[in-house]
C-alpha positions as CSV (number, residue, x, y, z in Angstrom):
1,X,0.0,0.0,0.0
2,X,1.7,3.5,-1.0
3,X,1.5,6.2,1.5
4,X,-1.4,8.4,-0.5
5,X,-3.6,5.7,0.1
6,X,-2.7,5.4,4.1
7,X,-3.4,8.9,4.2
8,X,-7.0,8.3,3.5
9,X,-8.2,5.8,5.7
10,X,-9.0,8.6,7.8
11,X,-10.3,12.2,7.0
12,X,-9.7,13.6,10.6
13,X,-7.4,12.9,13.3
14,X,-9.8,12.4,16.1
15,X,-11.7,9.6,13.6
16,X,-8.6,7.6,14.0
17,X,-7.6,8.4,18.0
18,X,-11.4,6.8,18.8
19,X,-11.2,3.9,16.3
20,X,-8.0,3.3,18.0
21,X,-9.3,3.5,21.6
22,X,-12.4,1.3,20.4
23,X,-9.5,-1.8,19.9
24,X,-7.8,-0.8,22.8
25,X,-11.3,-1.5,24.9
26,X,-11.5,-4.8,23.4
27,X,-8.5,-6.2,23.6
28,X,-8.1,-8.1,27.1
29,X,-4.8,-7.2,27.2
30,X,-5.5,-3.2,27.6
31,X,-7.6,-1.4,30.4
32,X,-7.8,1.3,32.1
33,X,-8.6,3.2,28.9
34,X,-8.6,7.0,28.9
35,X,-9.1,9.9,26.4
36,X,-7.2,12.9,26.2
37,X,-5.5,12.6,29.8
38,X,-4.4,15.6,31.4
39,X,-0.7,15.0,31.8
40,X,0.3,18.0,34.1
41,X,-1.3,20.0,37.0
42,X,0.5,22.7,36.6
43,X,-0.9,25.9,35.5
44,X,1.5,26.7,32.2
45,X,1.4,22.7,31.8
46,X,-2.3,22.5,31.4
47,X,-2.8,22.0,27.4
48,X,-0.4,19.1,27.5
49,X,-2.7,16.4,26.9
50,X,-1.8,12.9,24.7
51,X,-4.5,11.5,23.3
52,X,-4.7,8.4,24.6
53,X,-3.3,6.4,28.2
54,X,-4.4,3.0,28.9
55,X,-2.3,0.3,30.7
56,X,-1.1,-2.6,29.1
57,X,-0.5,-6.2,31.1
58,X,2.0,-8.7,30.0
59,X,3.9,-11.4,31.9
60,X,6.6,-9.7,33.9
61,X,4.5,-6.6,34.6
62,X,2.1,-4.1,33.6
63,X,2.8,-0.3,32.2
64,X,0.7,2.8,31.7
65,X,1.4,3.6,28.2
66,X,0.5,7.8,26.7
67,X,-0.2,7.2,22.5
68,X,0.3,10.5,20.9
69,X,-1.8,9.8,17.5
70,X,-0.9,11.1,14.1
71,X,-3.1,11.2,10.9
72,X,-0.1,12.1,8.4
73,X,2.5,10.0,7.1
74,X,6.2,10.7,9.5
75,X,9.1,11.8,7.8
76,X,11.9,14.5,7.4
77,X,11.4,17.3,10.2
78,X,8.2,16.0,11.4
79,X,10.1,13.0,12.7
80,X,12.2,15.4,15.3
81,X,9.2,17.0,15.9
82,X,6.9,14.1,16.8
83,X,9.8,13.0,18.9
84,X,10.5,16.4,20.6
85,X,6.6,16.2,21.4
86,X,6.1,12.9,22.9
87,X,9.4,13.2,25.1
88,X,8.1,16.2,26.4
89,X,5.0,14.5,27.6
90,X,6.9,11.9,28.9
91,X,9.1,14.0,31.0
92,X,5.6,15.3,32.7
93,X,4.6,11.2,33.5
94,X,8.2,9.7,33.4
95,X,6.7,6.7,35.2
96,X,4.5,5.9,31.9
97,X,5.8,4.5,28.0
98,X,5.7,6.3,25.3
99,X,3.7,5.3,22.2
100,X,3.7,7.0,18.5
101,X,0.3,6.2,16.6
102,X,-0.3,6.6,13.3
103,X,-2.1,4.9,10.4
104,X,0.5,4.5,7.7
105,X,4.1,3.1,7.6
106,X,7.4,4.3,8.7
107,X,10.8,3.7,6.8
108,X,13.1,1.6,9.0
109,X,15.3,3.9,9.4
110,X,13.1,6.4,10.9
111,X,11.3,3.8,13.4
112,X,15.1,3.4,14.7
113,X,15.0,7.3,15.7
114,X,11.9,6.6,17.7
115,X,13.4,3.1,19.0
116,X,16.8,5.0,20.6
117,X,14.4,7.3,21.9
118,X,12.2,4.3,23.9
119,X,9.0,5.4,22.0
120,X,7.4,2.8,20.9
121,X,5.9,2.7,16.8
122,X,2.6,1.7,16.1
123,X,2.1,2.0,12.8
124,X,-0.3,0.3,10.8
125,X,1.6,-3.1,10.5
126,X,2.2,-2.7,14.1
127,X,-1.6,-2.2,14.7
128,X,-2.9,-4.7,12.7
129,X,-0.8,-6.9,14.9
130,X,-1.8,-6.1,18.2
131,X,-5.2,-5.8,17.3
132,X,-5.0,-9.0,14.5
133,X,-8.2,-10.6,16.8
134,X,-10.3,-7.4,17.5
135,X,-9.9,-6.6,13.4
136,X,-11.3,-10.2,12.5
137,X,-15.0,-8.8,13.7
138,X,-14.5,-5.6,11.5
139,X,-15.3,-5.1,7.9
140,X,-15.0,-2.1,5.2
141,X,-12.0,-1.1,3.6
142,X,-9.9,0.1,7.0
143,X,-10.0,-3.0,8.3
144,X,-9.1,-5.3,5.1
145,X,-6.7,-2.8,4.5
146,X,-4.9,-3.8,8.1
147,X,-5.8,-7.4,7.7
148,X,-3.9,-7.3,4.3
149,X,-0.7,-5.9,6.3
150,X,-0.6,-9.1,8.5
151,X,2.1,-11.3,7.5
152,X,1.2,-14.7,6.7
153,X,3.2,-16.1,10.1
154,X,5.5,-14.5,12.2
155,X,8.6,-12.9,11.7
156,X,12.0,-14.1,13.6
157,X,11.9,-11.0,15.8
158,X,7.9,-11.2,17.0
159,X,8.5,-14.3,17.8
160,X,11.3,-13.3,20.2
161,X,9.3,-10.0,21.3
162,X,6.4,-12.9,22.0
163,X,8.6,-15.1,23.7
164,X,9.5,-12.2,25.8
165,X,6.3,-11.1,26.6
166,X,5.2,-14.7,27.6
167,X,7.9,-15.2,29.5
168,X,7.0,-15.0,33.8
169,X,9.8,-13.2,35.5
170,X,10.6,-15.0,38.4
171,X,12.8,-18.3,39.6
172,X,10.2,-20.8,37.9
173,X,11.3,-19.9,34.1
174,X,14.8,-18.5,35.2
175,X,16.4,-21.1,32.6
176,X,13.5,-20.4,29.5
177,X,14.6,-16.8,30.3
178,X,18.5,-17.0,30.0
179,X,17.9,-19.4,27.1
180,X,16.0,-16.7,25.2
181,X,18.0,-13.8,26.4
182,X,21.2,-16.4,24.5
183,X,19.3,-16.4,21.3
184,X,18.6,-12.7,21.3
185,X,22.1,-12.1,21.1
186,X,22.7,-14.3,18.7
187,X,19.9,-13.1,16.2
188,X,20.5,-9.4,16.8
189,X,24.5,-9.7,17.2
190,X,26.0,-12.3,15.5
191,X,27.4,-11.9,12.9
192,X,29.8,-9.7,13.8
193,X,30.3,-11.1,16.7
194,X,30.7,-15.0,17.3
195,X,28.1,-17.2,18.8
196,X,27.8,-17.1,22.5
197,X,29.4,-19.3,25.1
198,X,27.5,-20.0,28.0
199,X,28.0,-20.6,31.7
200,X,31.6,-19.5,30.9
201,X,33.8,-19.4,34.5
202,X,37.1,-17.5,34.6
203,X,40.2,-19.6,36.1
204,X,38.9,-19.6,39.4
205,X,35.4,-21.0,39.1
206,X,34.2,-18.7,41.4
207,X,32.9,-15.8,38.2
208,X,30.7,-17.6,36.3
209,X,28.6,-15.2,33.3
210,X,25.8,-16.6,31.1
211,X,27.2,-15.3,28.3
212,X,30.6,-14.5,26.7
213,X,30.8,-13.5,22.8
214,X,34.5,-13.3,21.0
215,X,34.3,-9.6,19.2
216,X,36.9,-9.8,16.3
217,X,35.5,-6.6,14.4
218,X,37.5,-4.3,12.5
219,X,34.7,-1.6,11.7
220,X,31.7,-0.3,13.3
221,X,30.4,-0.3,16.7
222,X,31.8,-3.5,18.2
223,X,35.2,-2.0,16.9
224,X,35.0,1.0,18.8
225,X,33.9,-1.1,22.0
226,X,36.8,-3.1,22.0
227,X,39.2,-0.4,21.4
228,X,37.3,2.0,23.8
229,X,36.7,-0.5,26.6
230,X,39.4,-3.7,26.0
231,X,36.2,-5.8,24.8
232,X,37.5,-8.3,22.9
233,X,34.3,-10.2,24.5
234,X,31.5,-9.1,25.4
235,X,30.2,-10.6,28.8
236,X,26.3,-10.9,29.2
237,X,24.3,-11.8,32.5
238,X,20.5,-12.7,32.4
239,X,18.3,-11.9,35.3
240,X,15.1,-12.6,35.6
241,X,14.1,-11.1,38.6
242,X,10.5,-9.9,39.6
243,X,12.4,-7.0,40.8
244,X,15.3,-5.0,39.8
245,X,18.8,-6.2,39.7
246,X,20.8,-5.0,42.8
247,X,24.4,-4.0,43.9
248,X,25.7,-7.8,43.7
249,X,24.3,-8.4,40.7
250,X,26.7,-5.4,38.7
251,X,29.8,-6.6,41.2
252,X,29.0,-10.4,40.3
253,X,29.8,-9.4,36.3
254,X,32.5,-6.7,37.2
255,X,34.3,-9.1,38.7
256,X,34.1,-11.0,36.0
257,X,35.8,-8.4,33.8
258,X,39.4,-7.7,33.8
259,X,41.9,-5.8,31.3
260,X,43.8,-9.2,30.4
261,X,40.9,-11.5,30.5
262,X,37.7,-11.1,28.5
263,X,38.0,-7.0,28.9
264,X,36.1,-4.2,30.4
265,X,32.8,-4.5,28.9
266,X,29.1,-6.5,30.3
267,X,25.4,-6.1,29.7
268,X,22.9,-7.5,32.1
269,X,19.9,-8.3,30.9
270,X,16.8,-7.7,33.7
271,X,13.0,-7.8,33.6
272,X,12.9,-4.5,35.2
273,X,16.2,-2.7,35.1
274,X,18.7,-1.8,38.1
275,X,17.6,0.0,41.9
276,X,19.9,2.9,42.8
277,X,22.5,0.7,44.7
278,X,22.9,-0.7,41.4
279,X,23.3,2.1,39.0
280,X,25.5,3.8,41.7
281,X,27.4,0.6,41.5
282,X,27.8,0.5,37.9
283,X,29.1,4.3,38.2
284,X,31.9,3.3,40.8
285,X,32.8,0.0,38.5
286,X,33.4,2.8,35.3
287,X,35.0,5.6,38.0
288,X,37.2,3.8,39.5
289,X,37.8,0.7,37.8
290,X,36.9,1.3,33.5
291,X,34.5,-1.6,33.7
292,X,31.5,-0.4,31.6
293,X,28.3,-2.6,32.7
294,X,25.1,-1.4,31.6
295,X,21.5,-2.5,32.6
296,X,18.7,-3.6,30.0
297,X,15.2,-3.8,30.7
298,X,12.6,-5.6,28.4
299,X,11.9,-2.0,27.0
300,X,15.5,-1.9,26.0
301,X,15.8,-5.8,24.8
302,X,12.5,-4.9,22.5
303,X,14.2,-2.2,21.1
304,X,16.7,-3.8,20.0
305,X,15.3,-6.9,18.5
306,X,13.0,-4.6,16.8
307,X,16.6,-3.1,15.5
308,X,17.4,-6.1,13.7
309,X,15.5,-5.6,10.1
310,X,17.1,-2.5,9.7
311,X,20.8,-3.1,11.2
312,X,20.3,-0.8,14.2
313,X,20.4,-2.6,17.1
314,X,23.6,-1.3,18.0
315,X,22.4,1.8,17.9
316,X,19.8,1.1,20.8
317,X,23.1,-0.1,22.9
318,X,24.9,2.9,21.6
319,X,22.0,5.3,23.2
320,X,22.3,3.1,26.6
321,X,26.3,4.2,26.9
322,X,25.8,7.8,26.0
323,X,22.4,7.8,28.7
324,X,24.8,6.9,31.3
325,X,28.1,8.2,30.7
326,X,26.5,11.5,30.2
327,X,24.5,10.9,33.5
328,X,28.1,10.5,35.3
């Protein structure tokens, strides 16, 4: 389908924000559904209102998410723009995720803007997909036009996203978890890098990581991480706590990394991120030490399988190191 004909699904914004809320209300998976929220109490904050918040459940948790809704096809300047706009509402509800709705599509190389940014992209593929159950009762040319976008099975990276999503944080699928988080790395890193090792100890026995990954580039991002931080591998921990990961967890991988060993540089995969002992942690381990660990979430492990199609999954990792060396 080419763009003009996106474009004309609907004549007016708001026809699309309440057809949009009308799947949102029948899709078990969304409550809570609310139009036009009021995001800010403050006086001079007043007219910032998204146009949709509703809270979403899946298996390790549920989030309030704010959709900002767009009847135009997103390109060029408006893509800073709609960017610029929705971080500003989400700097006014930090605790919430951000969602950019439109009906049309998105060249992959835009959706990767949004992606760095943690907005999520609904577009009308994206739509169709959510809503593939609530668009089987619908008829007219709207909803054969979103039926049409379905693909005829799933693609490598929903089914990883699914996985994901199905996946209970907690001890009882501790091993389905580090199993999936191993395969996300390979799909969305290797090639360049080689296949990852698992339960790899160092000489002791005592440091044992979930993952290590040999990094033999000569160009690109996994060449400036090993000459920037010694990572001729890169070290990997999965956590799949209820909670966030702690203090021990960031000194259980930095003692893992050393200068002569596998080098200076881990990611540990959590459910739900790091608590302040831990991202104080992870500062000391850089201060003091030049061990770079950083902390992804699901939010952060979607957005970078979603990276895959288009190459830019490094890119998400890339935004994660500039968030916090810029925060030290």
């Amino acid at each position: 389908m080419q763009a003009q004909e996106v474009d004309r699904l609907f004549d007016r914004e708001v026809e699309f924000v309440f057809w949009l809320v009308g799947l949102l209300n029948q899709n078990p998976v969304f409550s809570q559904v609310t139009l036009d929220p009021i995001l800010s109490s403050r006086k001079e904050q007043r007219d910032a209102r998204a146009d949709i918040m509703a809270v979403r459940a899946n298996a390790a948790n549920t989030e309030t998410l704010l959709i900002e809704c767009k009847n135009r096809p997103l390109y060029g300047r408006q893509i800073s723009e709609a960017i610029a706009q929705v971080k500003h509402y989400g700097s006014l509800r930090p605790d919430t995720r951000m969602v950019i709705a439109f009906p049309g599509r998105i060249a992959d190389i835009d959706r990767i803007k949004f992606t760095a940014e943690k907005i999520e992209v609904w577009d009308l593929d994206t739509i169709a997909r959510i809503f593939r159950a609530q668009l089987g009762n619908e008829s007219g040319r709207l909803a054969q036009a979103l039926k049409a976008s379905l693909p005829s099975r799933e693609t490598p990276e929903e089914a990883l996203i699914r996985e994901l999503h199905e996946c209970t944080s907690g001890r009882a699928q501790w091993s389905v978890y580090q199993k999936l988080i191993g395969r996300v790395l390979e799909h969305c890193f290797c090639p360049p890098l080689n296949t990852p090792l698992s339960e790899s100890p160092d000489e002791s026995g005592v440091n044992r990581r979930d993952f290590v990954l040999a990094n033999f580039s000569d160009s690109g991002f996994w060449q400036t991480i090993r000459d920037r931080y010694s990572a001729d591998y890169i070290v990997v921990d999965a956590k799949n706590y209820s909670g966030k990961v702690k203090k021990r967890d960031v000194l259980q991988i930095a003692n893992y990394l050393k200068h002569y060993g596998a080098g200076l540089f881990g990611i540990i995969f959590s459910r739900n991120g790091g608590d302040n002992s831990a991202l104080v942690t992870a500062r000391e381990q850089w201060a003091h030490y030049q061990k770079l660990v950083i902390i992804l979430n699901d939010e952060a492990a979607i957005a970078v399988i979603n990276g895959v199609p288009s190459g830019e999954s490094t890119q998400v990792l890339a935004k994660e190191i500039q968030d916090f060396r810029l925060r030290m």
